[in-house]
Structure formats: C-alpha cells, structure tokens
C-alpha angles and dihedrals in degrees: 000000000000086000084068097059105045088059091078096060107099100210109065091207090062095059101089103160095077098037086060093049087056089046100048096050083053091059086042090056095050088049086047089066084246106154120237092253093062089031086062090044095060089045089059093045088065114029080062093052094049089049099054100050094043097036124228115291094051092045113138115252118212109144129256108286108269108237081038089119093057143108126212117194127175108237102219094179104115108228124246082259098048082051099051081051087057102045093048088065102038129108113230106261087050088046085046090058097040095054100043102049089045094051098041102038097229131171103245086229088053095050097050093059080060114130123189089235085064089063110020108097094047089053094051086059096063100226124155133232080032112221110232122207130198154129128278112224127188127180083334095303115112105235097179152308114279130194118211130157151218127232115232091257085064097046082060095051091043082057099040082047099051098041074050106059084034095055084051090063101264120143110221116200124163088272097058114108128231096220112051124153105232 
C-alpha cells in the first residue's frame, strides 16, 4: 500500500500522497453538495485517525479545511417572485391561505383557530390594511392578544374567498372558521 510506504519518510511534509487523498475527499465532498460543517467533520475524522496511528509528530498536515467556519442554512422562505409562481396556479381557497399567512405573519396553528366572527366587523367597515385581532396561544396556554393586518390586495382575496364559499351553499355564521378542510 503506498501508505506504507510513505511511513517510512521521515519528514511528514514530504509524504504527499496522503495529503492529496485528504484533500481530494475534501474536493469530492464539496462536489457531493456536503455542507462545510459536516465537511469539517469528516476532515477531523481523519486527520484523527491519521494521527493516531502515525503519532504526532508524524500527523499529516494538511490545514483546517477553509469554509470550516460557515454556516450553511437553507433559506425556505419562498421569494416575492416564487410567490407570484404559486399564486398563478392556485385555486382560490389555496391563494386565500397563502396571502393571508404571508401578509399577517401568523402562526399557521393561530390562523386556523380563525372565526369569521373574529374579522368581520372589521371587514364590514371597509377599511383597508384590515387590523386583525386574536389570541396568541402556545401549548394551550393564552399568552396574549396580537394585532396583524392585512394589505388592501388581501382584503380583496378574504372577499373573493367568503362570497365563494357562500355561493357553494355554506352557510357562514360568526362561528364559521377561515380555514376548513373540505
């Protein structure tokens, strides 16, 4: 094995066959999509394993692995544009619940406990952004009242939404909720 034989090189610096297999798994893993956290992880792997085996003072130096200080986080908030894609294909009641949880902000468990009652006379006023009053809830407890609103595009889907569900037969009272399943 050619680590073998680079064992008996007395300068470790001198042993480059194994410093470019480290380095290029490092390159392999970058290619892979792996992000610099677990990329570092694997360097230290074996750069301990190397230096363990070899001792020391014969470890394999190779450098810290260069992007070993970032953080790569995966942005999953959809842009203005990928927005404008999805709402292009929706039906209205899917356009309704996209708008509305991307202009007010609210938690998807706290809209859902939404009742007409809770809008509507705002709503009946006409004005426009609409202030939106509830409830915040965590784990059951009520932690306190909020006020979002709603921008005057959004008002037109909320209306568009209701006559909607009323034209298909429902019967909407104050108790009715935004958000149903079927």
């Amino acid at each position: 094995m050619e680590r073998d034989e680079e064992k008996n090189i007395s300068d470790p610096s001198k042993q480059n066959r194994t410093k470019s297999l480290v380095l290029d798994f490092r390159k392999y893993l970058e290619k892979e999509g792996y992000v610099p956290s677990s990329i570092n992880t694997f360097d230290g792997a074996i750069r301990g394993f190397y230096s363990s085996i070899l001792g020391k003072e014969r470890m394999i130096n190779v450098g810290n692995y260069k992007y070993h200080h970032k953080t790569v986080r995966k942005d999953l908030i959809p842009t203005i544009d990928e927005l404008r894609e999805m709402l292009e294909v929706c039906n209205l009641k899917e356009k309704f619940r996209i708008i509305f949880v991307t202009q007010t902000g609210m938690r998807i468990s706290d809209a859902l406990n939404l009742k007409v009652g809770d809008i509507k006379r705002e709503l009946d006023r006409g004005r426009s952004p609409l202030a939106i009053k509830y409830v915040l809830e965590k784990e059951g407890e009520t932690v306190g009242e909020r006020i979002t609103f709603l921008a005057s595009d959004g008002v037109e889907i909320l209306k568009k939404y209701l006559s909607w569900r009323e034209k298909k037969g429902e019967n909407l009272t104050e108790d009715s909720l935004y958000f149903c399943g079927k």
